[in-house]
C-alpha positions as CSV (number, residue, x, y, z in Angstrom):
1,X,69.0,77.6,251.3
2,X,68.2,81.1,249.5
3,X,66.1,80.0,246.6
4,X,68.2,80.4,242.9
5,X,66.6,83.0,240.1
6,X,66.9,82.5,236.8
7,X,67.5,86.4,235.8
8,X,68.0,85.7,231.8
9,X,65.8,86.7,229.1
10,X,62.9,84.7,229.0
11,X,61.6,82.3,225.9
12,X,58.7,83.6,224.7
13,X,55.5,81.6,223.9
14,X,56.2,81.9,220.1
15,X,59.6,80.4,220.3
16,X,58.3,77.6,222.8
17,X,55.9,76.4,220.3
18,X,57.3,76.1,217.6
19,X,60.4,74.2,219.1
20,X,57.9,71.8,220.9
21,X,55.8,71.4,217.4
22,X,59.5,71.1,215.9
23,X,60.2,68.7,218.2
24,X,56.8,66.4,217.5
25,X,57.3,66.3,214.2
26,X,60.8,65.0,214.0
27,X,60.0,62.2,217.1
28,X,56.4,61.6,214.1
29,X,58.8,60.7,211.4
30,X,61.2,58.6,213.4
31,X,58.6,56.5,214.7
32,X,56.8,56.8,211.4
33,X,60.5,55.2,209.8
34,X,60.7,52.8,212.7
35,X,57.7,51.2,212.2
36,X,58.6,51.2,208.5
37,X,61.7,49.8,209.2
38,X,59.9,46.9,211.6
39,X,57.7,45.6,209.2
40,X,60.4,45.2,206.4
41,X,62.2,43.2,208.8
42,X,59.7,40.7,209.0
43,X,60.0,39.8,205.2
44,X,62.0,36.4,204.4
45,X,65.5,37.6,203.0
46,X,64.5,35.3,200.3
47,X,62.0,37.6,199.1
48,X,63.5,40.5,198.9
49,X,66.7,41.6,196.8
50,X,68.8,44.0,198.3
51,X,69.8,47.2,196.0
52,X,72.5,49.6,197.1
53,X,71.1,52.4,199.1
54,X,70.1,55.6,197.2
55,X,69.7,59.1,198.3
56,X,66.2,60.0,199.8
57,X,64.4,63.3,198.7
58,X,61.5,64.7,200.3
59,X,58.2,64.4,198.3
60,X,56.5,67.2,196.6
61,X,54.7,66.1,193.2
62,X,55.0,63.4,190.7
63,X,57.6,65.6,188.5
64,X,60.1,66.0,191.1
65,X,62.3,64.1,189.4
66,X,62.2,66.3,186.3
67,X,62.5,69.0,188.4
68,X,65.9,67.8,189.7
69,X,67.2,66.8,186.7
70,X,66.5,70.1,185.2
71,X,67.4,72.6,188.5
72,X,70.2,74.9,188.1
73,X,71.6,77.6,189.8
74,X,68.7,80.6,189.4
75,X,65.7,77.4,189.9
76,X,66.5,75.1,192.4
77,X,64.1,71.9,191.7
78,X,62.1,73.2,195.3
79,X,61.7,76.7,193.1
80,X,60.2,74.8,189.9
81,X,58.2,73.1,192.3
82,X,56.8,76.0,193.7
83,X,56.2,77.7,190.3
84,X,54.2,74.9,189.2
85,X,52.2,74.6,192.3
86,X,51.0,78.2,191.6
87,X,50.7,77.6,187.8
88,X,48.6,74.9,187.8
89,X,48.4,73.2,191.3
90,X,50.7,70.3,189.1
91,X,48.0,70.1,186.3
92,X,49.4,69.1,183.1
93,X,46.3,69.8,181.3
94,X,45.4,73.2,183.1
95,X,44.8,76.2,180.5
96,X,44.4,80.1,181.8
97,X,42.1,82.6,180.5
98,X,44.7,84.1,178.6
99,X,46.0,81.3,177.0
100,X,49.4,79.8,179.0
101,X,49.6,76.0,179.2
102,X,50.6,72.9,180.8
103,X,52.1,72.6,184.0
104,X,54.2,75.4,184.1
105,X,51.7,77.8,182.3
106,X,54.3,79.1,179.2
107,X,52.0,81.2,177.1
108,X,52.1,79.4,173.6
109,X,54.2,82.2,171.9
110,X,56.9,82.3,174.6
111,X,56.5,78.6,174.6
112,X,57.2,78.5,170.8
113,X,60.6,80.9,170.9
114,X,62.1,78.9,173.7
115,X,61.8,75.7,171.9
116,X,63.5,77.5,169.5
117,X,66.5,78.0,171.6
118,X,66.9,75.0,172.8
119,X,67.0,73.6,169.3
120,X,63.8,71.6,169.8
121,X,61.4,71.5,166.8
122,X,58.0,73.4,167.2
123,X,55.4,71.7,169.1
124,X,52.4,72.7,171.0
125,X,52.0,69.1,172.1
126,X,51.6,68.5,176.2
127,X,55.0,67.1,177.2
128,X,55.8,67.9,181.0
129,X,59.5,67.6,180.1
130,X,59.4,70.2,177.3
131,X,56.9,72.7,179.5
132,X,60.1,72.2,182.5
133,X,63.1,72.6,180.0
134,X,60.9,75.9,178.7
135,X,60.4,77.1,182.1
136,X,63.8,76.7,183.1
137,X,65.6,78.4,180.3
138,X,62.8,81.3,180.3
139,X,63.5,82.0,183.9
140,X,67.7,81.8,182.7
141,X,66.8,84.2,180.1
142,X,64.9,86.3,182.7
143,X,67.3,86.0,184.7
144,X,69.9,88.0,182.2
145,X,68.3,90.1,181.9
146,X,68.1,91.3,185.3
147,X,71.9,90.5,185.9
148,X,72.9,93.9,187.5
149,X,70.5,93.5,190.3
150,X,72.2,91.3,193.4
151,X,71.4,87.5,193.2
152,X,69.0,87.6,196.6
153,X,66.8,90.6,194.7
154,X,66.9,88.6,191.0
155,X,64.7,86.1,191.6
156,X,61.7,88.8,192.6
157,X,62.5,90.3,189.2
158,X,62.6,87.5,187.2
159,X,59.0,85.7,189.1
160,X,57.7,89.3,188.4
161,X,58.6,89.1,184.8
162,X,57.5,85.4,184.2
163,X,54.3,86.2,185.2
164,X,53.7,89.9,183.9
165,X,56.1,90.2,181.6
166,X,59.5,91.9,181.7
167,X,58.5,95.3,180.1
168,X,56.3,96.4,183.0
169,X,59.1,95.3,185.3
170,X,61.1,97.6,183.7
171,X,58.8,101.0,183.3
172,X,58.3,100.5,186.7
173,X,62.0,101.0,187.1
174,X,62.3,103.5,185.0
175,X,59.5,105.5,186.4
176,X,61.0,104.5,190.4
177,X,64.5,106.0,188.7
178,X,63.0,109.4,187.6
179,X,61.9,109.5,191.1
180,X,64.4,108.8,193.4
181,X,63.0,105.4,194.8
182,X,65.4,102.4,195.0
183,X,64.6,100.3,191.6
184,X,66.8,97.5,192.7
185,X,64.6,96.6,195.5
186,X,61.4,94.5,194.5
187,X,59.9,95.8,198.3
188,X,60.3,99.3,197.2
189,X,59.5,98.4,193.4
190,X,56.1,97.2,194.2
191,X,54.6,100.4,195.1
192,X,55.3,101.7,191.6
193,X,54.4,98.4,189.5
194,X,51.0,98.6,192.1
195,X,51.2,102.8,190.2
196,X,51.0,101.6,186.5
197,X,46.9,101.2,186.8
198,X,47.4,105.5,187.2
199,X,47.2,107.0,184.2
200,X,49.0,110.3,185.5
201,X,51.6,107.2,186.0
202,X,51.4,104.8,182.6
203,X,50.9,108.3,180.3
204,X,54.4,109.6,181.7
205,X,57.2,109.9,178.7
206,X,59.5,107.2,180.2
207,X,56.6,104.9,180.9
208,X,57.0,102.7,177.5
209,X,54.7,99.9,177.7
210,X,51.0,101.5,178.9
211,X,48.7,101.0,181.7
212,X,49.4,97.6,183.7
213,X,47.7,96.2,187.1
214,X,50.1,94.7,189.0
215,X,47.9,93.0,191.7
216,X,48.0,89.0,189.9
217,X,51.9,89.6,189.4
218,X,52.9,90.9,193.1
219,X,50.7,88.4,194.3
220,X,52.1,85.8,192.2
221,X,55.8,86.8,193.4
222,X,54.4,86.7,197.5
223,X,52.7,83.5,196.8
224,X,55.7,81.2,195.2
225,X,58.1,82.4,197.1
226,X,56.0,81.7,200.0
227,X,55.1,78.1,198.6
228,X,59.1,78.0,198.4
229,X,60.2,79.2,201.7
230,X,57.7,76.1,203.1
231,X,59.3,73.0,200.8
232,X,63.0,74.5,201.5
233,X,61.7,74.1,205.4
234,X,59.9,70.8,204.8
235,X,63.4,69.3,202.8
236,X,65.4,70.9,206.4
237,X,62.7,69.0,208.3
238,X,63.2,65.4,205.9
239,X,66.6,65.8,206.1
240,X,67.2,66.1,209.4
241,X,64.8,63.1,210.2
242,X,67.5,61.2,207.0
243,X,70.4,61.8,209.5
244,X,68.6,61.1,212.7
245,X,67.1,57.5,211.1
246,X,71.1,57.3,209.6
247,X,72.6,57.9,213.1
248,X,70.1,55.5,214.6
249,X,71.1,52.8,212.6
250,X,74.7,52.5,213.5
């Protein structure tokens, strides 16, 4: 018999891996939840009361719970999460060199105005449930602010602006407007924030805020969303195992 080719395109070494390291992981956590699941068995039913089944979130830090009672649309609670793994690396006590706080690192005169807002009575005290409520309605105002840009673009804009500052956010865009670059684009944006350290740049007429080194923000903006991108793919990873353990059950 003539021997059969396979003429189609070919998986490439890349794609293999990852599927088989996809694949480990999930068979990992089964096992991991069957064993789990093994031992529990063994307890008498005397022992143990039975409560009615509640949903299962993937782990990140012990504020997650804040952070999904506080999530909206602009900050899912994966986004807070990410912001306050870059602030502070989930220290409630961390302080910067220029002054921001707490877990979410609010600088204490941003802090003070937002309290404001949300009606709460001044105080500098450390309350990770005041820093989160803070963070969340700064990133809403932020997020206002930068309304007209589309909703995939926004959140660069407003991460940019949380941690540089709005102003510079928006002589950038001024100065990318005068010439001809795409200011609603935070890829073609950075070049110009990355230009505000130029004088022949921060000493132009529609430049209104001075000379500003962009390198801590755009890293800042790279690094959460990176930090991001890897708990949204870590919660697809949990929840998939959630299903499979579900499906296995019945």
């Amino acid at each position: 018999m003539e021997e059969t080719k396979y003429n189609g395109p070919e998986m490439s070494r890349k794609k293999l891996f990852v599927l088989l390291l996809t694949a480990a992981l999930i068979l990992t956590l089964f096992l991991t939840r069957s064993r789990c699941t093994d031992q529990s068995e063994t307890v008498g039913e005397e022992d143990v009361a039975v409560a009615p089944p509640e949903e299962q979130y993937l782990y990140i830090s012990p504020f997650d719970s804040l952070f999904r009672l506080y999530a909206d649309s602009i900050c899912d609670w994966k986004m807070l999460a990410a912001i306050a793994y870059v602030e502070s690396k989930f220290d409630t006590s961390a302080r910067s060199y220029r002054g921001a706080q707490g877990l979410m690192q609010i600088m204490p005169a941003t802090y003070r105005h937002t309290l404001a807002k949300l009606g709460v009575s001044d105080t500098m005290a450390q309350n990770v449930e005041l820093d989160i409520r803070v963070a969340v309605r700064y990133m809403n105002d932020l997020g206002k602010l930068f309304s007209f840009i589309n909703e995939k673009e926004r959140i660069n804009y407003i991460l940019g602006s949380y941690n540089g500052g709005s102003n510079h956010i928006f002589d950038a865009m001024r100065i990318a407007r005068k010439n001809g670059i795409n200011r609603y684009s935070w890829s073609s944006l950075s070049p110009v924030l990355s230009s505000l350290s130029d004088p022949e740049v921060y000493n132009d007429s529609v430049c209104q805020y001075g000379s500003f080194d962009a390198t801590e923000t755009l890293n800042y903006v790279r690094n959460v969303t990176r930090k991001y991108n890897e708990y949204k793919s870590r919660d697809l990873m949990f929840r998939a195992f959630e299903k499979l353990a579900e499906n296995n059950k019945e």
